[in-house]
MDTraj code that builds the backbone (N, CA, C; nanometers):
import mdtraj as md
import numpy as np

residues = "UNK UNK UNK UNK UNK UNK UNK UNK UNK UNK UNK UNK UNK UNK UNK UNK UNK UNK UNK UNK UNK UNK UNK UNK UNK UNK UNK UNK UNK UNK UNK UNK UNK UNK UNK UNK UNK UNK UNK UNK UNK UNK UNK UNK UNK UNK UNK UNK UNK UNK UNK UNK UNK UNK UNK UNK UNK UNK UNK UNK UNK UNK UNK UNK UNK UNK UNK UNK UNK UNK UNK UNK UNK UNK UNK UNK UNK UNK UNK UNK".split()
xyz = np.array([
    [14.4950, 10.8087, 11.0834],
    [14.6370, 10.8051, 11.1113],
    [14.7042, 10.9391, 11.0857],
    [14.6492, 11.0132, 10.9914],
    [14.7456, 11.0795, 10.9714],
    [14.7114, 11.1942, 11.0521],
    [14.5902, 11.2563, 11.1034],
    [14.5693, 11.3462, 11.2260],
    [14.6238, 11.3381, 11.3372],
    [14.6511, 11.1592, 11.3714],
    [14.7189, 11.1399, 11.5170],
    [14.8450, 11.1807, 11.4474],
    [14.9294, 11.0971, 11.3560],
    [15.0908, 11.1587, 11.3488],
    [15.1235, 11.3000, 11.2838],
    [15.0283, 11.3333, 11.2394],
    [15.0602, 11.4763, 11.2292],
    [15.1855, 11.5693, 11.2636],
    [15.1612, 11.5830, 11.3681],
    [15.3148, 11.6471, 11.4669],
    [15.4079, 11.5840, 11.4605],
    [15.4148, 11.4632, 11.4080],
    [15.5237, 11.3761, 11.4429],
    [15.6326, 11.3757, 11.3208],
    [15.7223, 11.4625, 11.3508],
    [15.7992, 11.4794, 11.2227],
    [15.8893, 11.4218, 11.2055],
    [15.9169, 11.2785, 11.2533],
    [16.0091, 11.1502, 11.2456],
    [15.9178, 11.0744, 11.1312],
    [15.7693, 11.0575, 11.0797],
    [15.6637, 10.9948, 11.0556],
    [15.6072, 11.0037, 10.9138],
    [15.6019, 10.9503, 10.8233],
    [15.5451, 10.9966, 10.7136],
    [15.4230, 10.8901, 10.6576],
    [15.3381, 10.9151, 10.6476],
    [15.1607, 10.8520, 10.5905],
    [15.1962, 10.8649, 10.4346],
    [15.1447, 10.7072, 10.4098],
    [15.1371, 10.7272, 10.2633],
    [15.0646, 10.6278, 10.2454],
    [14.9743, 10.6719, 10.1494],
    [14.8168, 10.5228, 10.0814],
    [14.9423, 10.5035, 9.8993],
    [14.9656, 10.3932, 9.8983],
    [14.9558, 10.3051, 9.8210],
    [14.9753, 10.1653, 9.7986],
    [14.9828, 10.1095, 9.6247],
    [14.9812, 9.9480, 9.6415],
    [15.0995, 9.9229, 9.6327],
    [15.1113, 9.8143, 9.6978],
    [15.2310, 9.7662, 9.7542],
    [15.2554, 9.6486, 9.6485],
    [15.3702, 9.6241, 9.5885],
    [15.3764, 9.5381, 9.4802],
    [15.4706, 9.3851, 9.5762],
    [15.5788, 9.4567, 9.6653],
    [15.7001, 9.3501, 9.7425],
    [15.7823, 9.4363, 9.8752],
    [15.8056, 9.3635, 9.9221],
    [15.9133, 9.4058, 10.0220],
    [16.0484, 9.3878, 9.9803],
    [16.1731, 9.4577, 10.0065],
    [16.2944, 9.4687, 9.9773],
    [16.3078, 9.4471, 10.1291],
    [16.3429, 9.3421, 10.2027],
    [16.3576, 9.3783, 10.3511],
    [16.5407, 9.3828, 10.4108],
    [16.6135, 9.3462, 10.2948],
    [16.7591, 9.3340, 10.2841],
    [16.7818, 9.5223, 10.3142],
    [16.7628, 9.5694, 10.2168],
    [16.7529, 9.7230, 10.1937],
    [16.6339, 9.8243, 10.2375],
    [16.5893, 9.7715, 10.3586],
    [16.4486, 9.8283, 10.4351],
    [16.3849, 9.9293, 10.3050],
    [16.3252, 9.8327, 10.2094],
    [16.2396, 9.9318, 10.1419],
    [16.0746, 9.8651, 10.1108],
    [15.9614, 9.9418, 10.0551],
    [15.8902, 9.8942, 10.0163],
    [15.8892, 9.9097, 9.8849],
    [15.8054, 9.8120, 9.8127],
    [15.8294, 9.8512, 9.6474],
    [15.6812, 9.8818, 9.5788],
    [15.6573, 9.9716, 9.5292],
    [15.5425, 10.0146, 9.5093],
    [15.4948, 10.0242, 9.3595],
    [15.3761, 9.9718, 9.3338],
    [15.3426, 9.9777, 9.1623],
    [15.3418, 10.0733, 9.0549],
    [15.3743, 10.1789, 9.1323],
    [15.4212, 10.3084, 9.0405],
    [15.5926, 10.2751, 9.0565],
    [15.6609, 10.1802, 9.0760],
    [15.7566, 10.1989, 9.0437],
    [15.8206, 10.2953, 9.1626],
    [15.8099, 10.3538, 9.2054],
    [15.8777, 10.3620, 9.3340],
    [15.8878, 10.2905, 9.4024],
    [16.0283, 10.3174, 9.5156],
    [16.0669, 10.2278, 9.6432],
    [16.0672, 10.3345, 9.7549],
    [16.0414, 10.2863, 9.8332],
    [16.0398, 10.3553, 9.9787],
    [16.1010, 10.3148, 10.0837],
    [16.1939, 10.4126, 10.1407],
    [16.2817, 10.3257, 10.2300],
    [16.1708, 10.3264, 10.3598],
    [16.2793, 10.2870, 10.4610],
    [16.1704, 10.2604, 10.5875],
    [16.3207, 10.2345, 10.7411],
    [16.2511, 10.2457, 10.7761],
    [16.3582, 10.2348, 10.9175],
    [16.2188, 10.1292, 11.0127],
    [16.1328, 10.1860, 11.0284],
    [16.0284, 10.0791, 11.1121],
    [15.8823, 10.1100, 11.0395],
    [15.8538, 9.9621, 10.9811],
    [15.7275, 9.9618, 10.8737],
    [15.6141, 9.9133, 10.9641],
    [15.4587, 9.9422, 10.9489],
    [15.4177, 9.8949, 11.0172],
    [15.3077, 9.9209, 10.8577],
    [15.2567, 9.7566, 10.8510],
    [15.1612, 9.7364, 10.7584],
    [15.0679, 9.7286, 10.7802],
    [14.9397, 9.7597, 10.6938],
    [14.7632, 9.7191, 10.7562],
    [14.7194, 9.7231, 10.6521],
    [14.6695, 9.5810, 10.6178],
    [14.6474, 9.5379, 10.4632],
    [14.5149, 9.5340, 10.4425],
    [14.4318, 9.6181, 10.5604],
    [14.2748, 9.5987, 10.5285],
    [14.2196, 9.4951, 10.5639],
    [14.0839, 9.4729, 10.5743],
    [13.9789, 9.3459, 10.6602],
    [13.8913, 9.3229, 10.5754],
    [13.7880, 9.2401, 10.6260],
    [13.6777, 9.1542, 10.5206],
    [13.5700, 9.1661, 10.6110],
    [13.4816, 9.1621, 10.5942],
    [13.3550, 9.1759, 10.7476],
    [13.3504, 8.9950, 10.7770],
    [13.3068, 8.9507, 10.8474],
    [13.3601, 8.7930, 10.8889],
    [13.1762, 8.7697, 10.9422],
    [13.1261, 8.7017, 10.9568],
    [12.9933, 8.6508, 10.9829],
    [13.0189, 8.5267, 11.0402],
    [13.1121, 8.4472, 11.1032],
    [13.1172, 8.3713, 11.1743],
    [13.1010, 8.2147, 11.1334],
    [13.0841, 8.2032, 10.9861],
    [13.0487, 8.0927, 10.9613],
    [12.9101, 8.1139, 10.8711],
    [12.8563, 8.2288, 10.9148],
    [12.6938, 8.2447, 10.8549],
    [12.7465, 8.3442, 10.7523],
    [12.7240, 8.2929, 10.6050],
    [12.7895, 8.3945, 10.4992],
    [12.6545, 8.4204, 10.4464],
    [12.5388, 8.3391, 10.4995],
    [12.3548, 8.4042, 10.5039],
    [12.3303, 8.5035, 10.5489],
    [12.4064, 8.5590, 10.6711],
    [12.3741, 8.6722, 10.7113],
    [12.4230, 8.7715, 10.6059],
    [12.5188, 8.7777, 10.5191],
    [12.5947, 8.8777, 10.4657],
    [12.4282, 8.9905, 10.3668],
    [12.3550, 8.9425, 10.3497],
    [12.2281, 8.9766, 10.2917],
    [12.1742, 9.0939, 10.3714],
    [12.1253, 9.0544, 10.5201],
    [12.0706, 9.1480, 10.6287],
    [12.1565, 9.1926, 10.7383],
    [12.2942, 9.2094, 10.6734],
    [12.3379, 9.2518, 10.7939],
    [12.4724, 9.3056, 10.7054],
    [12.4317, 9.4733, 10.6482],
    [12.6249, 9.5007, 10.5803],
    [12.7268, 9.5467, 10.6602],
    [12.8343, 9.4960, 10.6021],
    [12.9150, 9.5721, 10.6949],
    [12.9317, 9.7743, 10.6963],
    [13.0456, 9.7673, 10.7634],
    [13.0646, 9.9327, 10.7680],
    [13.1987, 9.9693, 10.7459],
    [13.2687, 9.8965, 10.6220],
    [13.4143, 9.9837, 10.6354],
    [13.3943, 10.0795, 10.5178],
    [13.3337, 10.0938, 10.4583],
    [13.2893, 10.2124, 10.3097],
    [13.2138, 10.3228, 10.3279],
    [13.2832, 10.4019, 10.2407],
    [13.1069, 10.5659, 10.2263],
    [13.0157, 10.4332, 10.1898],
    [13.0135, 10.3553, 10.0853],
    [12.9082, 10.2666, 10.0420],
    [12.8190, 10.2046, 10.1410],
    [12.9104, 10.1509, 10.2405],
    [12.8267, 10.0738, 10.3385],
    [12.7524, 10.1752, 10.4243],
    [12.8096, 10.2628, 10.4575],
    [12.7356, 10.3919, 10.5465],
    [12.6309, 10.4254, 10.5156],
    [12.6690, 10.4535, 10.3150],
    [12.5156, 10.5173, 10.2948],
    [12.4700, 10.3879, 10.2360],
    [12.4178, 10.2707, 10.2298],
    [12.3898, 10.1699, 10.2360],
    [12.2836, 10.1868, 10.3606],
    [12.3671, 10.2010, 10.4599],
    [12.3129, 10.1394, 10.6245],
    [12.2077, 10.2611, 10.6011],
    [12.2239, 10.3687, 10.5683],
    [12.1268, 10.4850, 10.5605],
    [12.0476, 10.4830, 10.5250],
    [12.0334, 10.4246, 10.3771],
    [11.9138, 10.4237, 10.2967],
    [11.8214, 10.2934, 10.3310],
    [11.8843, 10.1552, 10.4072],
    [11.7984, 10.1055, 10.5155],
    [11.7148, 10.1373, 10.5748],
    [11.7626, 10.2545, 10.6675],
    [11.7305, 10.2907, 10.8053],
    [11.5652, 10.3566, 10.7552],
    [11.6607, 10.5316, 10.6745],
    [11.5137, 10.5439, 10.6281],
    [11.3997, 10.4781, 10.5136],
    [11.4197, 10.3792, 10.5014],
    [11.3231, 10.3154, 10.4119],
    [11.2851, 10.2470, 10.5335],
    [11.3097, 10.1963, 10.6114],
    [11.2545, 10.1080, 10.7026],
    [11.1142, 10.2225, 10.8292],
])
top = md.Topology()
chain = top.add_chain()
for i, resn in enumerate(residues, 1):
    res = top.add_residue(resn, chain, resSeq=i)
    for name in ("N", "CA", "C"):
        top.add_atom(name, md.element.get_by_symbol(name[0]), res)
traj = md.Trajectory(xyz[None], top)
């Protein structure tokens, strides 16, 4: 995200935890105790890898949202 908005100097990127919404006073409220205002919020609270029902597969098959899982999938590959 923040390479695409880069240029975009209406735009500001920021990673932290989010404790509540203030949506009266467009803010977010954050666990350091800061608030952040906002004019248009757009949230993404992160994913889970999903196996469809088969939580057996979760064994032979990791996901890929981590350095962990990457080098995970790596040290697979070449051991295999």
């Amino acid at each position: 995200l923040r390479s695409i908005l880069k240029r975009q100097r209406n735009t500001q990127v920021l990673l932290g935890e989010v404790t509540g919404f203030d949506l009266t006073a467009n803010r977010v409220l954050l666990s350091d105790g800061h608030a952040v205002p906002f004019d248009t919020l757009v949230v993404a609270t992160g994913s889970t890898h999903h196996y469809f029902g088969h939580h057996e597969w979760a064994d032979r098959a990791p996901g890929l949202k981590t350095i962990e899982d990457a080098t995970e999938i790596r040290r697979r590959v070449l051991q295999a």
